[in-house]
N, CA, C and O of each residue as an XYZ file, in Angstrom:
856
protein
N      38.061    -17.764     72.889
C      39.084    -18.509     72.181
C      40.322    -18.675     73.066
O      40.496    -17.766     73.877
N      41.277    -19.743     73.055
C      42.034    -20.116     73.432
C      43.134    -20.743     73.006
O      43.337    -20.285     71.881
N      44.143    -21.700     73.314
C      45.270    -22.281     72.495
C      44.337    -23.500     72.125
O      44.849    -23.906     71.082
N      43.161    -24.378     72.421
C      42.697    -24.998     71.967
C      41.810    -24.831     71.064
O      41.731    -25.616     70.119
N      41.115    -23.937     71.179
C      39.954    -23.689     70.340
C      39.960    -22.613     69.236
O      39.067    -22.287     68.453
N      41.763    -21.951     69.460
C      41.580    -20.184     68.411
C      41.850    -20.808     67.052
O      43.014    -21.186     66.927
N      41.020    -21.019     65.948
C      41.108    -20.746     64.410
C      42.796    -20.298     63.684
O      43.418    -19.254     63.878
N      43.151    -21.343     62.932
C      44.763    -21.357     62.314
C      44.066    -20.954     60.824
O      43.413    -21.511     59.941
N      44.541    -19.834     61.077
C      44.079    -19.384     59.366
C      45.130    -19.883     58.074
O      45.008    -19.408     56.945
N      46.054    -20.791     58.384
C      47.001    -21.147     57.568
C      46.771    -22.031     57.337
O      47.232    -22.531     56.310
N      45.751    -22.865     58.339
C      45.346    -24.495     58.158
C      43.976    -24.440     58.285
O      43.508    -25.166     59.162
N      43.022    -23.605     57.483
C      41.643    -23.478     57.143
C      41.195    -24.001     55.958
O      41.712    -23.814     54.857
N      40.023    -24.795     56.253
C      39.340    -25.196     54.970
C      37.900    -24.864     55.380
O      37.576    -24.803     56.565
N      36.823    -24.596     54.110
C      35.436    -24.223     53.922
C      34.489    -24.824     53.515
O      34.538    -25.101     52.317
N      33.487    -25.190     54.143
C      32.544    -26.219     54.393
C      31.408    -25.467     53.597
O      31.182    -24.328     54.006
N      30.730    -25.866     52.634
C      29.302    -25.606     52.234
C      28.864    -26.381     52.241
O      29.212    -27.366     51.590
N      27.359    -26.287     53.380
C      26.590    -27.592     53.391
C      25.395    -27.265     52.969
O      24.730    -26.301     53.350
N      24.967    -28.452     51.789
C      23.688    -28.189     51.713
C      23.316    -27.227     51.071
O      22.086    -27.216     51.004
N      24.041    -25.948     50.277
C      23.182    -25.171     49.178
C      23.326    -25.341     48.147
O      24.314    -25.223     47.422
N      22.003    -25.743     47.921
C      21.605    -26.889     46.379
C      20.273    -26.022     46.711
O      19.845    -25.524     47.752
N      19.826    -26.055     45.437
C      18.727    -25.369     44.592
C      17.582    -25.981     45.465
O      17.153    -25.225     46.337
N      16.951    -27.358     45.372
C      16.358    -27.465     46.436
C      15.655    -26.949     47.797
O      14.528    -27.108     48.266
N      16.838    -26.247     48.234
C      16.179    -24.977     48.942
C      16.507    -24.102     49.417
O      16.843    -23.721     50.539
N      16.287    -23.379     47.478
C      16.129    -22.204     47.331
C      14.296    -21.875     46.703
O      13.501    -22.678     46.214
N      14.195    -20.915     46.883
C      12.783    -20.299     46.484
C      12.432    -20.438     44.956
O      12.835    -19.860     43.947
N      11.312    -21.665     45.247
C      11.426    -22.319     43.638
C      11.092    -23.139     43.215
O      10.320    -23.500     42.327
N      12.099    -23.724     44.313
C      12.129    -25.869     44.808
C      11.060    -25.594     45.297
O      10.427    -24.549     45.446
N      10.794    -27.358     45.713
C       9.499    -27.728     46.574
C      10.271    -27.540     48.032
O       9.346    -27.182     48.760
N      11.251    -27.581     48.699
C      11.880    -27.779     49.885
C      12.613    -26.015     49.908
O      13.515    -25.813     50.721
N      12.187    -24.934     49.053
C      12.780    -23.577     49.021
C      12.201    -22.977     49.737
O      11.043    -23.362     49.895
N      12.644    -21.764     50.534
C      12.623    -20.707     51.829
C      13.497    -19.586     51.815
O      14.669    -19.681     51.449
N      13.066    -18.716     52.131
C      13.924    -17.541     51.508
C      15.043    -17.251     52.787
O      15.993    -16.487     52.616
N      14.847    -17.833     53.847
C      16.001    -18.072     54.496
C      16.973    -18.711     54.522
O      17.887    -18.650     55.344
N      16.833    -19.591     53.347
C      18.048    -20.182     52.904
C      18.610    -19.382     51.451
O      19.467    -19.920     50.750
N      18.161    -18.367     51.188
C      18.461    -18.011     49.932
C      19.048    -16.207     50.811
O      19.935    -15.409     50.508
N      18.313    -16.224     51.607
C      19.325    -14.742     52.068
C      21.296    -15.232     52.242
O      22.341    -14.636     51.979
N      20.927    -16.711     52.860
C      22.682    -16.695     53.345
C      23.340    -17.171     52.326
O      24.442    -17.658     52.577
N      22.959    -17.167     51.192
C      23.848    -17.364     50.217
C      24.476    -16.343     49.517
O      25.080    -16.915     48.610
N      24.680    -15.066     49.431
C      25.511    -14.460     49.103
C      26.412    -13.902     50.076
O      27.245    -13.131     49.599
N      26.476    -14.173     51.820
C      27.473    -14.170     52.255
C      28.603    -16.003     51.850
O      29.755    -16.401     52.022
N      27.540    -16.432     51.375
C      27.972    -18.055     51.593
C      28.600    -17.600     50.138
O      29.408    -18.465     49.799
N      28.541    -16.903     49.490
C      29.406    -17.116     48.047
C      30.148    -16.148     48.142
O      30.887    -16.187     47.158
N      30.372    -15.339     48.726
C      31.765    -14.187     48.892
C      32.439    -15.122     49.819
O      33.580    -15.415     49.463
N      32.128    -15.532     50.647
C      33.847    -16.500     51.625
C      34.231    -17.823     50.969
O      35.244    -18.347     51.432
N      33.437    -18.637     49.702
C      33.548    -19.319     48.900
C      34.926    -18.593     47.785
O      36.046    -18.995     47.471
N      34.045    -17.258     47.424
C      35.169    -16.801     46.032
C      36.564    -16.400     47.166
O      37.758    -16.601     46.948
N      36.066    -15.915     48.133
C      37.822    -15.693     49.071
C      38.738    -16.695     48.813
O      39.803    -16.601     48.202
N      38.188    -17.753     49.379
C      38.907    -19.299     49.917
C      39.380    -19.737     48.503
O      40.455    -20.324     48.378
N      38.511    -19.430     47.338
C      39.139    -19.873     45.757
C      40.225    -19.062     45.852
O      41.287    -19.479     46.314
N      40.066    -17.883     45.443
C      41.530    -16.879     45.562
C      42.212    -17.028     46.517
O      43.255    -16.398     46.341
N      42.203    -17.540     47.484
C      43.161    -17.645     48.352
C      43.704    -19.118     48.149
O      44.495    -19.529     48.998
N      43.465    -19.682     47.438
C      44.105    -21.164     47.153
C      43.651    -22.005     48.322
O      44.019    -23.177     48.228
N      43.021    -21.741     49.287
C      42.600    -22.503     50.539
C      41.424    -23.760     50.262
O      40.567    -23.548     49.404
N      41.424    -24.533     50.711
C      40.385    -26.040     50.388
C      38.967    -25.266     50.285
O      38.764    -24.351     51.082
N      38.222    -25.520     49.561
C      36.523    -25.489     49.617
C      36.029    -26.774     49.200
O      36.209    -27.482     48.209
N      35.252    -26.871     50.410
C      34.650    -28.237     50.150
C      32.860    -28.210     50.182
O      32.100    -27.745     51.032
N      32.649    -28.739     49.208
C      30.661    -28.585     49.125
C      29.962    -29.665     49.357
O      29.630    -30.444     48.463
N      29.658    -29.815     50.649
C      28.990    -31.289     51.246
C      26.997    -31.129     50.423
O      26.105    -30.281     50.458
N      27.146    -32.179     49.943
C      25.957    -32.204     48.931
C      24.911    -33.961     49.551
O      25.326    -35.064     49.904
N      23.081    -33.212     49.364
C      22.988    -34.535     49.889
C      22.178    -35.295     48.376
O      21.892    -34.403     47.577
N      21.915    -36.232     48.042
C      20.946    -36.838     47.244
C      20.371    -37.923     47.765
O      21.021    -38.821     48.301
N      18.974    -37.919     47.633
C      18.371    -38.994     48.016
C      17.964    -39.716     46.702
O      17.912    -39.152     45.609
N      17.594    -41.427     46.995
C      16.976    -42.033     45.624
C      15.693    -42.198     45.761
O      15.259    -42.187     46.913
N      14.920    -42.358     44.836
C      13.657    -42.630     44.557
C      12.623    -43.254     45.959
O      11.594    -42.800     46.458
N      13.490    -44.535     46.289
C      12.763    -45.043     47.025
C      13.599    -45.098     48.124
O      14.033    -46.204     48.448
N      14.061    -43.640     49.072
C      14.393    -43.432     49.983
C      15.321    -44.270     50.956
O      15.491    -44.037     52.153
N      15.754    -45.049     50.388
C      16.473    -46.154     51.127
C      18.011    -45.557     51.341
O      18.817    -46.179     52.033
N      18.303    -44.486     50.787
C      19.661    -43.545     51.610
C      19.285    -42.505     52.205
O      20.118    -41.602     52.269
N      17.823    -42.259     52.880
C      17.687    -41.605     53.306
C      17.661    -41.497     54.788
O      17.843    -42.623     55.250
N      17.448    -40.241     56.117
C      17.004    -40.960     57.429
C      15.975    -40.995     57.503
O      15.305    -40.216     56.824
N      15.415    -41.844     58.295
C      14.208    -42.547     58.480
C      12.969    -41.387     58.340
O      11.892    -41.468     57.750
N      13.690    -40.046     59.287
C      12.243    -39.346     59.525
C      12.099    -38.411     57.964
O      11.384    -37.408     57.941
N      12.949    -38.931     56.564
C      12.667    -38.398     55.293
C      11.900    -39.352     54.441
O      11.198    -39.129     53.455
N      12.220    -40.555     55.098
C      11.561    -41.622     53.867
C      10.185    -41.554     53.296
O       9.880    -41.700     52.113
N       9.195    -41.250     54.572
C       7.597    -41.152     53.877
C       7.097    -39.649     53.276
O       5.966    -39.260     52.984
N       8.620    -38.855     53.203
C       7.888    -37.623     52.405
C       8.868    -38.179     51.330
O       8.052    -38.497     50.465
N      10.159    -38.520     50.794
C      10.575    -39.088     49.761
C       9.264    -39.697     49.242
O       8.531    -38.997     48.544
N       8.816    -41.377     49.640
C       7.775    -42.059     49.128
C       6.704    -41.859     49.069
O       5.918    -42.781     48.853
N       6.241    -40.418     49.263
C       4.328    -40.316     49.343
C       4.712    -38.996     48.235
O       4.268    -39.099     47.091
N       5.201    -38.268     48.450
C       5.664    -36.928     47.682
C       6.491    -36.387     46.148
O       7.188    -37.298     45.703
N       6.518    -35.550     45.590
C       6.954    -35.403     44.207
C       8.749    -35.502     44.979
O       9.110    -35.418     46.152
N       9.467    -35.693     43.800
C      11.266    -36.377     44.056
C      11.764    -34.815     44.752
O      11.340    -33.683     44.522
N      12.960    -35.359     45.792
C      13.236    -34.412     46.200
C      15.060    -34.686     46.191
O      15.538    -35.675     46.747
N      15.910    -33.667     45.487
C      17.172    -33.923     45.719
C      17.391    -35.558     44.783
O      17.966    -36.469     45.379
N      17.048    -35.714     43.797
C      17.108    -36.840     43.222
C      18.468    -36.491     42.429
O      18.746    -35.410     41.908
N      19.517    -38.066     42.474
C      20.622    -37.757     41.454
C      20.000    -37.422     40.206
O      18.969    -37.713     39.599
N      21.280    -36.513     40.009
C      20.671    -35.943     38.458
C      20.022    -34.691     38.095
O      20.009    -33.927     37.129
N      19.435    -34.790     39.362
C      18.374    -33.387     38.927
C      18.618    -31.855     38.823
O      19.755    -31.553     39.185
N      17.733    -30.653     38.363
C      18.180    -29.950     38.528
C      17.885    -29.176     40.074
O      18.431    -28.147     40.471
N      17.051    -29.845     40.664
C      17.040    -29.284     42.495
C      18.502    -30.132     42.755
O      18.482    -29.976     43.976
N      19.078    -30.490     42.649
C      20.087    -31.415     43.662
C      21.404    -30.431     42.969
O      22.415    -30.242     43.645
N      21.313    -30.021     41.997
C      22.754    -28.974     42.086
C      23.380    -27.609     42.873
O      22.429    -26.946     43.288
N      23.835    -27.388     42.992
C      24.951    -26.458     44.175
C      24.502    -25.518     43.021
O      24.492    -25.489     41.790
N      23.983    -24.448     44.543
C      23.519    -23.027     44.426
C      24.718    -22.662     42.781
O      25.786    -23.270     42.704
N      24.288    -21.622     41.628
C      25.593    -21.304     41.033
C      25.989    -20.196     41.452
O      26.981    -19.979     40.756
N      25.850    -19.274     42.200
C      27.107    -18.309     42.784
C      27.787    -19.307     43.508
O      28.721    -18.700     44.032
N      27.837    -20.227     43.763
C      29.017    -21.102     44.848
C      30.169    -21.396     43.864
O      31.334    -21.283     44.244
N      29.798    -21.852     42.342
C      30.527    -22.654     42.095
C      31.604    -22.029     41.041
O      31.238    -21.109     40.309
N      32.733    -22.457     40.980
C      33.682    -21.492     39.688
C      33.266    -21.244     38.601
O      33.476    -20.105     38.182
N      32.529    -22.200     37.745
C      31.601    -21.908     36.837
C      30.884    -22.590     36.958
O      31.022    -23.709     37.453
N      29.282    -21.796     36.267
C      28.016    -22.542     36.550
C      27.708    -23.880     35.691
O      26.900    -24.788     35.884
N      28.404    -23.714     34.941
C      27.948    -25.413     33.940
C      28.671    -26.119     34.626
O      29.223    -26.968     33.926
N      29.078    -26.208     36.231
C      29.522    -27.483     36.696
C      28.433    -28.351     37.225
O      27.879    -27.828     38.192
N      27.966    -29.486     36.899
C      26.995    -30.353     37.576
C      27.709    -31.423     38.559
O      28.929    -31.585     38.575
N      26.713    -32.202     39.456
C      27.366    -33.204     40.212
C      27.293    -34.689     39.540
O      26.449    -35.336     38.921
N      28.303    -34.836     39.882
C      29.076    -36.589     39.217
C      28.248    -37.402     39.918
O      28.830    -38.354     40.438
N      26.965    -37.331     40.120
C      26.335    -38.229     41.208
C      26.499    -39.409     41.396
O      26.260    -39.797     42.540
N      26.952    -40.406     40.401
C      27.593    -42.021     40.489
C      28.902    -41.673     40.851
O      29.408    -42.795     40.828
N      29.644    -41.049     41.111
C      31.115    -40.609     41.061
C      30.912    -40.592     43.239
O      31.434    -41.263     44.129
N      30.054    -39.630     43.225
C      29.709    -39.239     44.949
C      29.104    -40.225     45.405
O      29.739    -40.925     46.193
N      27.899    -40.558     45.122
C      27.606    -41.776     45.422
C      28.288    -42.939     45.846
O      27.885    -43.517     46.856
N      29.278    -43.371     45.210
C      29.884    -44.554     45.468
C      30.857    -44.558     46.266
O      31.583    -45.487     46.623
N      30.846    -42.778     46.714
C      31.789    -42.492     48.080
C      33.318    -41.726     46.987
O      34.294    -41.400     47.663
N      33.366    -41.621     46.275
C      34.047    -40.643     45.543
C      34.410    -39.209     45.982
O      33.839    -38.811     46.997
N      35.045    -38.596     45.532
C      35.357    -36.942     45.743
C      35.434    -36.320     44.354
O      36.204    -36.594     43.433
N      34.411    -35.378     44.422
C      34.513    -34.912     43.073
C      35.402    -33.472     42.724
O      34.949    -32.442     43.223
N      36.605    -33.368     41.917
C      37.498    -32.129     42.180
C      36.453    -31.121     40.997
O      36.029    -31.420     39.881
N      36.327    -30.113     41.648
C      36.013    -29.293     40.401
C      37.127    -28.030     40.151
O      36.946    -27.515     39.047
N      38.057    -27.514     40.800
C      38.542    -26.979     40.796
C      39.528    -26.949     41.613
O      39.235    -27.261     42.768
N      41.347    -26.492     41.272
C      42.753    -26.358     41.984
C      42.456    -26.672     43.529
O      43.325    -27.349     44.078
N      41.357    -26.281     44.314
C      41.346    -26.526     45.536
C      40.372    -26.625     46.106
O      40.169    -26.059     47.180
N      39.096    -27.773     45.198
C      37.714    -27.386     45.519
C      37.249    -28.637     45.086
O      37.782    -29.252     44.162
N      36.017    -29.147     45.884
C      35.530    -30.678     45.771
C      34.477    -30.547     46.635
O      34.260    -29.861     47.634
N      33.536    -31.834     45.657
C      32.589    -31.806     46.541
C      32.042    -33.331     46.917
O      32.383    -34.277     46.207
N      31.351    -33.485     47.838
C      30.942    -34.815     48.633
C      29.730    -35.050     48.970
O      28.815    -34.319     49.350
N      29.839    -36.338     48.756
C      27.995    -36.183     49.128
C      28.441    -37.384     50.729
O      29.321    -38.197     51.010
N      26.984    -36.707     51.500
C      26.519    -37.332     52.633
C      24.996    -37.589     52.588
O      24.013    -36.990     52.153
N      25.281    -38.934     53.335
C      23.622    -39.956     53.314
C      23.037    -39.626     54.758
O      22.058    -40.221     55.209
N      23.720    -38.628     55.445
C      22.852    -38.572     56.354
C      23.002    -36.577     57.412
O      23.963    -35.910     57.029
N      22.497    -36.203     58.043
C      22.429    -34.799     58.494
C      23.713    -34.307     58.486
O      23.883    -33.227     57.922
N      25.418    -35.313     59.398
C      26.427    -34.908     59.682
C      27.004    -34.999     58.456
O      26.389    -35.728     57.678
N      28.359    -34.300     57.883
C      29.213    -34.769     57.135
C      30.084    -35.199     56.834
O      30.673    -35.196     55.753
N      30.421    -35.927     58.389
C      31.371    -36.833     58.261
C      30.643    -38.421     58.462
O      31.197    -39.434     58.035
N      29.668    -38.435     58.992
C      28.651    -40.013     58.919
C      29.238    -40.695     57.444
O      29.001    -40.088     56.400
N      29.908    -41.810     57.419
C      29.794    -42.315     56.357
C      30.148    -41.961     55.035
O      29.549    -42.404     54.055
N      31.617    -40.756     54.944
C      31.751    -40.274     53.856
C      33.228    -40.116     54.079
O      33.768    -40.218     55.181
N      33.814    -39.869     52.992
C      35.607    -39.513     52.657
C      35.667    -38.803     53.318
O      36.595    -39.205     54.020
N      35.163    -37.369     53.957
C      35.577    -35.577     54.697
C      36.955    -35.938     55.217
O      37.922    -35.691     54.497
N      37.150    -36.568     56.546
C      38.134    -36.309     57.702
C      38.864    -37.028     57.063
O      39.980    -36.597     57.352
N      39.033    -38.083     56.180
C      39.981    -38.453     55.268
C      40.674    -37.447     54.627
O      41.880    -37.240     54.757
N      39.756    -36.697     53.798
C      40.684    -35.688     52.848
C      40.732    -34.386     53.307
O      41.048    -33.444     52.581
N      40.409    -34.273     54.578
C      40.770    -32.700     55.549
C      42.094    -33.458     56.007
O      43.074    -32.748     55.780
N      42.383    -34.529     56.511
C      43.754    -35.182     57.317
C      44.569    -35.299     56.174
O      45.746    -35.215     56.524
N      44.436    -35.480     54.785
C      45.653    -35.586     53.686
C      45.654    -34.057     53.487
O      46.804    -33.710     53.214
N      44.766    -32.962     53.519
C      44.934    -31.680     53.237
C      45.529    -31.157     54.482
O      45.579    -29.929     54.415
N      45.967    -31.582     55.512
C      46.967    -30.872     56.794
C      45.742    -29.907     57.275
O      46.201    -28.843     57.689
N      44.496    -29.959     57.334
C      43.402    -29.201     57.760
C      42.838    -29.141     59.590
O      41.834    -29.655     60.082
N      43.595    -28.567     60.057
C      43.108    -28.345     61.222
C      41.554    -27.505     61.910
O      40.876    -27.923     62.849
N      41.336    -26.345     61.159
C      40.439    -25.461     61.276
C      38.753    -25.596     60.156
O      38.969    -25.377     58.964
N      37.691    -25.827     60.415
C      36.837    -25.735     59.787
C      36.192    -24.591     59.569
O      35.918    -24.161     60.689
N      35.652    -23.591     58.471
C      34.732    -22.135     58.868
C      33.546    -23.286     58.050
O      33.894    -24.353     57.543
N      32.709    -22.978     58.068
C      31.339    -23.760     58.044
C      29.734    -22.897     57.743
O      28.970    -22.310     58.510
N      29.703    -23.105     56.584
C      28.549    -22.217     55.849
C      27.094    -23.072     55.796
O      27.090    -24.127     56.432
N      26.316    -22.834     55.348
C      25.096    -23.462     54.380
C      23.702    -23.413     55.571
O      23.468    -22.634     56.495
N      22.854    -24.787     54.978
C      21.284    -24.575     55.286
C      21.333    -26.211     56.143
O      22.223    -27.055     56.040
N      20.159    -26.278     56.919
C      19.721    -25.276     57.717
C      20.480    -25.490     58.901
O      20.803    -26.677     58.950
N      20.961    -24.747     60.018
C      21.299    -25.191     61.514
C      21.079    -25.629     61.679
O      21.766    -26.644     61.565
N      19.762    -25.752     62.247
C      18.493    -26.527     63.143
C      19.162    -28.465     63.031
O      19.228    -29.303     63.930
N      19.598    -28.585     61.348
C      19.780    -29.499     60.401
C      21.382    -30.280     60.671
O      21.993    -30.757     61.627
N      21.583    -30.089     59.327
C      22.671    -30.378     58.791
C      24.276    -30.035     59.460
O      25.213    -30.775     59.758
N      24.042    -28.285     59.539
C      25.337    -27.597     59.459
C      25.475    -27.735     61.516
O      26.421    -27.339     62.196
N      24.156    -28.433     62.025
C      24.746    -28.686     63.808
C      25.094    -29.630     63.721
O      25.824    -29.954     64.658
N      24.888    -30.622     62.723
C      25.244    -32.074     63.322
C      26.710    -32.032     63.125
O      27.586    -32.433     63.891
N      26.846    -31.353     61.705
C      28.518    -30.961     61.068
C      29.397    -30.763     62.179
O      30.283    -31.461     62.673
N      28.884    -29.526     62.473
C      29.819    -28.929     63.652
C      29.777    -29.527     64.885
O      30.591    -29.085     65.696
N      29.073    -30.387     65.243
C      29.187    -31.351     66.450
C      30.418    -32.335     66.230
O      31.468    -32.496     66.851
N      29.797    -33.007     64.950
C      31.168    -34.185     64.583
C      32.289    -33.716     64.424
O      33.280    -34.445     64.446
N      32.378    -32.136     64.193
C      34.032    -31.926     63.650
C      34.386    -31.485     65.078
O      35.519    -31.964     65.071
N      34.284    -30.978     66.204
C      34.040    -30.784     67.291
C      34.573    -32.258     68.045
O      35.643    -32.293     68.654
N      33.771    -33.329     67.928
C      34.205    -34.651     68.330
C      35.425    -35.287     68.012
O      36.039    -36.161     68.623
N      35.792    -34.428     66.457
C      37.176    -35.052     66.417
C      38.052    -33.973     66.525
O      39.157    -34.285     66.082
N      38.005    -32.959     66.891
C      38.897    -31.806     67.627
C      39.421    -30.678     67.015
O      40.320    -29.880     67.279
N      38.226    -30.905     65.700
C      38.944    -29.982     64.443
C      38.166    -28.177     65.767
O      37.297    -28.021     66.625
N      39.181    -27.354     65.101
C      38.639    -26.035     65.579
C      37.789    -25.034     64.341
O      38.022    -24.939     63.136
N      36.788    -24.398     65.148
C      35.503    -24.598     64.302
C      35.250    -23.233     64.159
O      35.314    -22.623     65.226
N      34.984    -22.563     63.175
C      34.383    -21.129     62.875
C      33.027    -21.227     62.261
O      32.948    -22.037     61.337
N      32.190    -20.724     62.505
C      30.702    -20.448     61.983
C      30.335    -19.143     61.548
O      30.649    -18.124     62.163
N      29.729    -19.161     60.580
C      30.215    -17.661     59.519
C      28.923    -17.057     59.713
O      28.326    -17.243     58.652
N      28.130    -16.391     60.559
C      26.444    -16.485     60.986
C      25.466    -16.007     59.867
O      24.304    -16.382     59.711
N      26.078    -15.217     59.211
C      25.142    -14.787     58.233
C      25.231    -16.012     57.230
O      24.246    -16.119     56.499
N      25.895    -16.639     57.120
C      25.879    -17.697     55.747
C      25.632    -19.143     56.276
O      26.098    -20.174     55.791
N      24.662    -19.008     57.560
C      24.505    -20.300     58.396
C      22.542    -19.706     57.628
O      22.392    -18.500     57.432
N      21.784    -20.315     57.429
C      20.793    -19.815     57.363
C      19.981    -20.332     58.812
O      20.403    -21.357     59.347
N      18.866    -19.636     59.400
C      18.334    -20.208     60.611
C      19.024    -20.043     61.468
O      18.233    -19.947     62.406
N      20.213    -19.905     61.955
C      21.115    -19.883     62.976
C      20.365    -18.209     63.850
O      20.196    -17.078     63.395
N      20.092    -18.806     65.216
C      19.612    -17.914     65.955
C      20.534    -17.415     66.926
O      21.705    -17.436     66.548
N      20.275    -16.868     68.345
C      21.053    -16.283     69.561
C      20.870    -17.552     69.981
O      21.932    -17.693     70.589
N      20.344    -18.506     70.096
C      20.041    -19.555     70.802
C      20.816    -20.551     70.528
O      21.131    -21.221     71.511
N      21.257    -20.898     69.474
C      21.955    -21.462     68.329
C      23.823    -21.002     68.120
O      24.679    -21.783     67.705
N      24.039    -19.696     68.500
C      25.252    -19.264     68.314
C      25.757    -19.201     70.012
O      26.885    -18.787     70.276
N      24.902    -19.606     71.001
C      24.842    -19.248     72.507
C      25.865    -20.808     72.699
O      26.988    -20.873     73.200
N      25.014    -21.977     72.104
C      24.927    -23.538     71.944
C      26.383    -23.598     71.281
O      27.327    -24.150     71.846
N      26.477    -22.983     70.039
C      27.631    -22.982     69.658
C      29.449    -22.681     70.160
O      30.523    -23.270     70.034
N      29.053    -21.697     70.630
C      30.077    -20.896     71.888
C      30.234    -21.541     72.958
O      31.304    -21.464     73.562
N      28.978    -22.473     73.509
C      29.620    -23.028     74.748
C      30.421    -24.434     74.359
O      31.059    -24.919     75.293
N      30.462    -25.121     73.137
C      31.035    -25.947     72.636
C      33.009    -25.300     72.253
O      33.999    -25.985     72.509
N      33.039    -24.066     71.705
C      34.122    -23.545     71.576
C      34.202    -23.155     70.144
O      35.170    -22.788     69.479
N      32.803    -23.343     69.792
C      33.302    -22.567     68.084
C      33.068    -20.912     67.943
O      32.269    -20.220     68.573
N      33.795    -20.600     67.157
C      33.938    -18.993     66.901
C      32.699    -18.432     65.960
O      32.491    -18.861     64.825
N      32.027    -17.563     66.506
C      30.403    -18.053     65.648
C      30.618    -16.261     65.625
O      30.355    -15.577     66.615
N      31.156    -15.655     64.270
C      31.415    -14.364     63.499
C      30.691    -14.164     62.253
O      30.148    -15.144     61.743
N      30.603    -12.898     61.634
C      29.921    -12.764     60.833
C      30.690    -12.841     59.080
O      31.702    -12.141     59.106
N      30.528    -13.325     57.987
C      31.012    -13.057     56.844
C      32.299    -12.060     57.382
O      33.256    -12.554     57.979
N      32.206    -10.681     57.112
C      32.756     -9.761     57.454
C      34.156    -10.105     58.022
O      35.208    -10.134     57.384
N      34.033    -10.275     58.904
C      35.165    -11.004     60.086
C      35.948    -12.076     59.555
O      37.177    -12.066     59.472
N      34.984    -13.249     59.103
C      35.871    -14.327     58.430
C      36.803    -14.213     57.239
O      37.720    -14.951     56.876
N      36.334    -13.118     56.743
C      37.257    -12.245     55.781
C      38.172    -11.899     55.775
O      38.996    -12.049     54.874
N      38.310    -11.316     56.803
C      39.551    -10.851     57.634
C      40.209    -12.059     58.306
O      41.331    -12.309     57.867
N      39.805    -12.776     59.170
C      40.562    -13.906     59.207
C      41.370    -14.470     58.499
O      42.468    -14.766     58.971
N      40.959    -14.850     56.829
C      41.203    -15.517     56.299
C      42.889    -14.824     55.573
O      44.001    -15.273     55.294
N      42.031    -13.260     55.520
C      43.550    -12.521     55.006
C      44.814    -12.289     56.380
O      46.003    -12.484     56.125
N      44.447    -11.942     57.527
C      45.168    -11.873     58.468
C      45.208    -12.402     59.255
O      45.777    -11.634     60.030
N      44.979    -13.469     59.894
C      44.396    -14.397     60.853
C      44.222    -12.866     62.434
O      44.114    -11.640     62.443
N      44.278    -13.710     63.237
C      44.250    -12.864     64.218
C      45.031    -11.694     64.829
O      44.612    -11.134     65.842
């Protein structure tokens, strides 16, 4: 870490990508490696609530006939039972994430490029494609929230939460990766991460961050 790259714990906001029921152990798309990092992914969630700090829950839905989907999803969307369909109950956010569990997603609300508030400092967004800033409000409402710093949770690396951290990276946000609440995230993966300049710590640590910065 450095003056460019060290984490402003005063100007932190929290990224959950991608934990929706879907896949968790259950769904047709569930793995129990995405279901281990969710209870570090819901203790730095309830922090960031009590701490009044932004939480933001990047959510994906696909439609029926795959046409918001990327290309290499469309023929398991169209040959296969629905996956992440608005509405459903696979397409809702894990409920330890959320302040209370009878919150569902506004899916015409996200869809149409909306922000959905569910709580004093908490919203969620949907993205049509792996990154979460491709084509969606995020760096809009991280730049009206004075958000310099990203910590960055959810499923899978390999996925979603690299492309995330690439794009926020591209636009210069400084980046924390919380490893236990990354699911899949390997030595190989946190090696990749580090040479980019993100701070790739465990739950534990980000904890502490969040109460004392450095």
């Amino acid at each position: 870490m450095d003056e460019w790259t060290r984490p402003d714990p005063f100007r932190m906001a929290l990224l959950t990508i991608d934990v929706q029921r879907e896949f968790l152990p259950g769904f047709p798309s569930g793995r129990p490696d995405n279901a281990n990092a969710v209870p570090a992914a819901a203790e730095i969630v309830r922090a960031f609530r009590n701490a009044g700090r932004p939480v933001i829950h990047i959510v994906r839905l696909y439609l029926p006939d795959g046409s918001n989907a990327d290309l290499c999803r469309r023929t398991r969307i169209l040959s296969g039972p629905p996956i992440l369909a608005p509405g459903s109950e696979s397409s809702q956010i894990a409920p330890d994430l959320l302040p209370h569990p009878s919150i569902t997603l506004d899916h015409e609300l996200l869809m149409s490029g909306g922000v959905q508030q569910i709580g004093q400092a908490e919203w969620i967004i949907y993205k049509p494609r792996f990154g979460s800033f491709y084509k969606t409000p995020l760096e809009r409402h991280l730049a009206e929230s004075g958000v310099n710093t990203l910590v960055i949770t959810g499923s899978n690396f390999p996925n979603c939460p690299r492309a995330t951290i690439y794009e926020a990276s591209e636009r210069d946000f400084r980046i924390v990766a919380v490893t236990d609440a990354i699911s899949l995230l390997d030595e190989k993966g946190i090696g990749e991460l580090q040479a980019i300049g993100v701070l790739c710590i465990p739950s534990k640590e980000a904890l502490t961050l969040l109460k004392t910065g450095f």
